[in-house]
LODOMAR-912250 format. One line per 8 residues: for each residue x, y, z of C-alpha. Coordinates in nm, 2 decimals. Each point is the difference from the previous one (the first is absolute). Example, Ala and Ser with C-alpha at 12.3 -4.5 7.8 and 13.67 -1.06 7.14 Angstrom:
1.23 -0.45 0.78 | 0.14 0.34 -0.07 $
//
This chain:
0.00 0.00 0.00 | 0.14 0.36 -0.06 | -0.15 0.31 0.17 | 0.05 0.34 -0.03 | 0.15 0.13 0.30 | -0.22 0.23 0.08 | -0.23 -0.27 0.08 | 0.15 -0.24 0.20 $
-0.19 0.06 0.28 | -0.25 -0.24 -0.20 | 0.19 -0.29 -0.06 | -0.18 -0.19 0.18 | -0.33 0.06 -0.12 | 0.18 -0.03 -0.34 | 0.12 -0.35 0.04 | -0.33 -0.09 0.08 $
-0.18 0.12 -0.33 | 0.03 -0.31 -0.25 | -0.20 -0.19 0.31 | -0.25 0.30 0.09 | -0.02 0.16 -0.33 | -0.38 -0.14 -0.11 | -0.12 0.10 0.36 | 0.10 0.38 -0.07 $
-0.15 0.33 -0.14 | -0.20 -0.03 -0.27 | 0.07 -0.12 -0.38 | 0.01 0.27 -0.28 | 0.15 -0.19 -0.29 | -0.03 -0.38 -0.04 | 0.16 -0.18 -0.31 | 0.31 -0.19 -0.02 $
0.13 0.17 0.23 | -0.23 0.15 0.35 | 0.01 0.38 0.11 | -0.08 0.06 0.36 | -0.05 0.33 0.20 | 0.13 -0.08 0.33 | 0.01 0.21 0.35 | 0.32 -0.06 0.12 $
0.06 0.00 0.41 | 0.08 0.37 0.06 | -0.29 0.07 -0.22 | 0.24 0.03 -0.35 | -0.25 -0.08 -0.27 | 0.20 -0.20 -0.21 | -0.02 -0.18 -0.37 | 0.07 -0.34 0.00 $
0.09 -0.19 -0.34 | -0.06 -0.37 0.02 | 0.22 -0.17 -0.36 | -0.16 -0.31 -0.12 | 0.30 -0.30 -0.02 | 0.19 0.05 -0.28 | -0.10 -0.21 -0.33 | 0.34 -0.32 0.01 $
0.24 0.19 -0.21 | -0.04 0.32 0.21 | -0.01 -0.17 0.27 | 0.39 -0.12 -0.10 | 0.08 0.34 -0.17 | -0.10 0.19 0.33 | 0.09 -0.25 0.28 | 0.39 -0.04 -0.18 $
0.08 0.41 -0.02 | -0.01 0.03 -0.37 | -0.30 0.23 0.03 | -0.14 0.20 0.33 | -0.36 -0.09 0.07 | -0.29 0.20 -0.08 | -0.03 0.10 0.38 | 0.37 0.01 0.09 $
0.00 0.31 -0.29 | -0.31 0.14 0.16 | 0.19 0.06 0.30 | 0.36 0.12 -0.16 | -0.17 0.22 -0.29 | -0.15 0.26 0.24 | 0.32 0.14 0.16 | 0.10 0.07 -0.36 $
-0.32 0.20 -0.06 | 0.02 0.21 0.27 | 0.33 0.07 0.00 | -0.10 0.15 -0.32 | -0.28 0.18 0.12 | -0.26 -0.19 -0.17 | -0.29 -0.12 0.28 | -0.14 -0.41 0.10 $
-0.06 -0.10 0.31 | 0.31 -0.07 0.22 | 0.10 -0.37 -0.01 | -0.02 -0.16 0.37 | 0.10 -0.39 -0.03 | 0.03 -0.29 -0.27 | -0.07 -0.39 0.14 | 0.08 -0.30 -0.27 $
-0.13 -0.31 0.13 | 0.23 -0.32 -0.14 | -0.01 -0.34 0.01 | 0.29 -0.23 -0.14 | 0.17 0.32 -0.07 | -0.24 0.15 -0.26 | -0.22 0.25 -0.02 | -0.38 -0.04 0.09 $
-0.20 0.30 0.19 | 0.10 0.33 0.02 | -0.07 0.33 0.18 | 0.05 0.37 -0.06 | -0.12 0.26 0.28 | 0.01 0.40 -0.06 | -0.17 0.22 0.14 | -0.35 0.09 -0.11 $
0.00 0.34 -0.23 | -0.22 0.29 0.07 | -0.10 0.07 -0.35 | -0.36 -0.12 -0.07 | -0.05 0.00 -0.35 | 0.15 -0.22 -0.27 | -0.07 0.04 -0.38 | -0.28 -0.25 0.00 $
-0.22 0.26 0.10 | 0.03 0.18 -0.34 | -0.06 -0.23 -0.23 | -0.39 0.17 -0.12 | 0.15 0.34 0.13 | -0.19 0.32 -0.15 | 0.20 0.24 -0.22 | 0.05 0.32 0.25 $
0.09 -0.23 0.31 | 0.30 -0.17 -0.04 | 0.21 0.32 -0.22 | 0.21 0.11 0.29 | 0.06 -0.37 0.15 | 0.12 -0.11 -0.37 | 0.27 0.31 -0.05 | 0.10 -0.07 0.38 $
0.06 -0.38 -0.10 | 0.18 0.07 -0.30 | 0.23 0.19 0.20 | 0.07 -0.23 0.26 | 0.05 -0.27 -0.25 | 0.28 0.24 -0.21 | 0.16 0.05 0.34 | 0.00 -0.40 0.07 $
0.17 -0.05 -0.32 | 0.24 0.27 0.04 | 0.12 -0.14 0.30 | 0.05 -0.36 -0.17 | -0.28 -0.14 0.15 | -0.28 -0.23 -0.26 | -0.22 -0.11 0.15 | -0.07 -0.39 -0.18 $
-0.37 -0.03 0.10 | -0.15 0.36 0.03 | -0.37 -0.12 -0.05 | -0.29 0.19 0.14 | 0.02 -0.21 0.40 | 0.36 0.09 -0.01 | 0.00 0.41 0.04 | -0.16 0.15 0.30 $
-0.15 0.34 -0.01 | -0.13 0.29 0.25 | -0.04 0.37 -0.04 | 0.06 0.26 0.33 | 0.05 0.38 -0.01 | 0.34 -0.09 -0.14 | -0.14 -0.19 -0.28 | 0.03 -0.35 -0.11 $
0.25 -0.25 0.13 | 0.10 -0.35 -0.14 | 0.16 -0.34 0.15 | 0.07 -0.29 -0.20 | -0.04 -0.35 0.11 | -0.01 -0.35 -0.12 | 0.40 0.08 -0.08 | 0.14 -0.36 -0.05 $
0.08 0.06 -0.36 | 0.14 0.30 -0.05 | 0.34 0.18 -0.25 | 0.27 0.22 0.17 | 0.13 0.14 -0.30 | 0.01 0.28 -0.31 | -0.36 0.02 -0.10 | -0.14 0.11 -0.32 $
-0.26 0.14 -0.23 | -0.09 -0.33 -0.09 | 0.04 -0.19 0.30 | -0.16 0.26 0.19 | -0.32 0.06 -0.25 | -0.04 -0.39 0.03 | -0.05 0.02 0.38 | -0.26 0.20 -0.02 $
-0.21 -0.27 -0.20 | -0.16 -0.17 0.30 | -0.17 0.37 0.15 | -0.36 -0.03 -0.06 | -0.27 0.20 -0.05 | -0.12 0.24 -0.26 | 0.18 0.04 -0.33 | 0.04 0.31 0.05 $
0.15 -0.02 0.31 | 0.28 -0.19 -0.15 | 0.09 0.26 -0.20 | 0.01 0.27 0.28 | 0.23 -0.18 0.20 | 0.22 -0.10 -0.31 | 0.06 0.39 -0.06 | 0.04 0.05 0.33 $
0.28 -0.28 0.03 | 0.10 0.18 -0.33 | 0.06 0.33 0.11 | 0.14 -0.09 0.32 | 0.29 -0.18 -0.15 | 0.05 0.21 -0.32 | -0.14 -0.24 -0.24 | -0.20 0.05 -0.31 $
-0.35 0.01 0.09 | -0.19 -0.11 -0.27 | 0.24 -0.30 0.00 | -0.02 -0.07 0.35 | -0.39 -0.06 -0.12 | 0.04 -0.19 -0.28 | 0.23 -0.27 0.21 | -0.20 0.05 0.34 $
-0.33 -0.07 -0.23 | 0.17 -0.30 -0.18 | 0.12 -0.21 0.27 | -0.34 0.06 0.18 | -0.23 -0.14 -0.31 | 0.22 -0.29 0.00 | 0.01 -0.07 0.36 | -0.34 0.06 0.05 $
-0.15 -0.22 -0.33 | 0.20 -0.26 0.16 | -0.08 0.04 0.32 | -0.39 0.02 -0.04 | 0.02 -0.34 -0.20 | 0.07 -0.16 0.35 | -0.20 0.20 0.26 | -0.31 0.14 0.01 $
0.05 0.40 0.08 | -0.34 0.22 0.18 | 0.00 0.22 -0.29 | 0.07 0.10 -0.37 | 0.32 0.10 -0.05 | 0.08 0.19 -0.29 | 0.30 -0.09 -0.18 $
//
């Protein structure tokens, strides 16, 4: 088990999660892998990341070092985000579970964000509500990439969201795949694919990633709007979406 310092004073209650872990908080996402909502002892509301077992080969690819597991990046990525000024929660403990020396269960634990809105909630937004919110998220996307930071899965669960007298304020999470490196026009245009919502909202936030990073505008749009079609015909072939989505 690692911990971050800070939280050592929960080690206990830590080493105790694989066991506990379906008796706590409350479930908020529930796939392969479970996302739980948990109160910690001294009140800390915490998110805690339960990883299905790895598939055989992963199993061996994770369990041998040759690649980190999903959760052990969870809780290393962070430290480089904030270093870099870029918000998610703070990471507080990662737990692998082994037997026969590979990899089966896993656990990440950060602490649970204060932003309350993720981009799910716009994807039937009304033109005139989500203007201001779309140049503020091409911004903080340009400043992301500026600091070599790409983001591998920005989808709409993945970016939280609020607005105070200050205005609008991001976090990132989900951050086990991400790319510390130079970052492009055409990288970064592609990463915006996965934002839902209207069309035209696409386009706002493409000039606004645009102009933030000196880029041609109109070119930003044309490779923001590309990579959406196509991730989006492909995606809606699969799953079922609430809404029409224009493409």
């Amino acid at each position: 088990m690692l911990i971050n310092k800070k939280y050592e004073y929960l080690r206990h209650w830590l080493e105790r999660l694989p066991e506990d872990f379906e008796r706590l908080g409350r479930v908020i996402y529930d796939k392969r892998n479970q996302l739980r909502v948990i109160e910690a002892p001294d009140g800390t509301l915490v998110n805690a990341k339960r990883y299905c077992v790895p598939h055989l080969i992963n199993r061996v690819v994770y369990s041998t070092g040759i690649r980190q597991p999903k959760g052990l990046r969870a809780f290393t990525y962070p430290t480089r985000l904030l270093e870099r000024g870029i918000d998610t929660p703070e990471p507080i403990a990662y737990i692998e579970c082994r037997r026969y020396g590979l990899l089966g269960l896993s656990y990440f634990v950060s602490v649970q964000s204060p932003l309350g809105h993720t981009f799910f909630e716009l994807g039937d937004a009304r033109e005139g509500t989500y203007e201001e919110l779309a140049d503020a998220m091409g911004r903080f996307t340009a400043m992301m990439h500026d600091r070599e930071v790409l983001h591998l899965d920005y989808s709409p669960g993945n970016i939280l969201w609020d607005k105070d007298d200050e205005g609008y304020h991001f976090a990132v999470v989900d951050i086990n795949r991400m790319r510390f490196d130079r970052v492009d026009m055409q990288d970064g245009c592609a990463a915006l694919c996965r934002v839902w919502g209207p069309k035209r909202m696409s386009e706002l936030i493409a000039r606004s990633y645009a102009r933030a990073r000196g880029f041609n505008e109109d070119e930003a749009v044309r490779l923001t709007m590309q990579a959406r079609t196509a991730f989006w015909t492909r995606y809606q072939r699969r799953h079922p979406l609430n809404f029409p989505l224009e493409l």
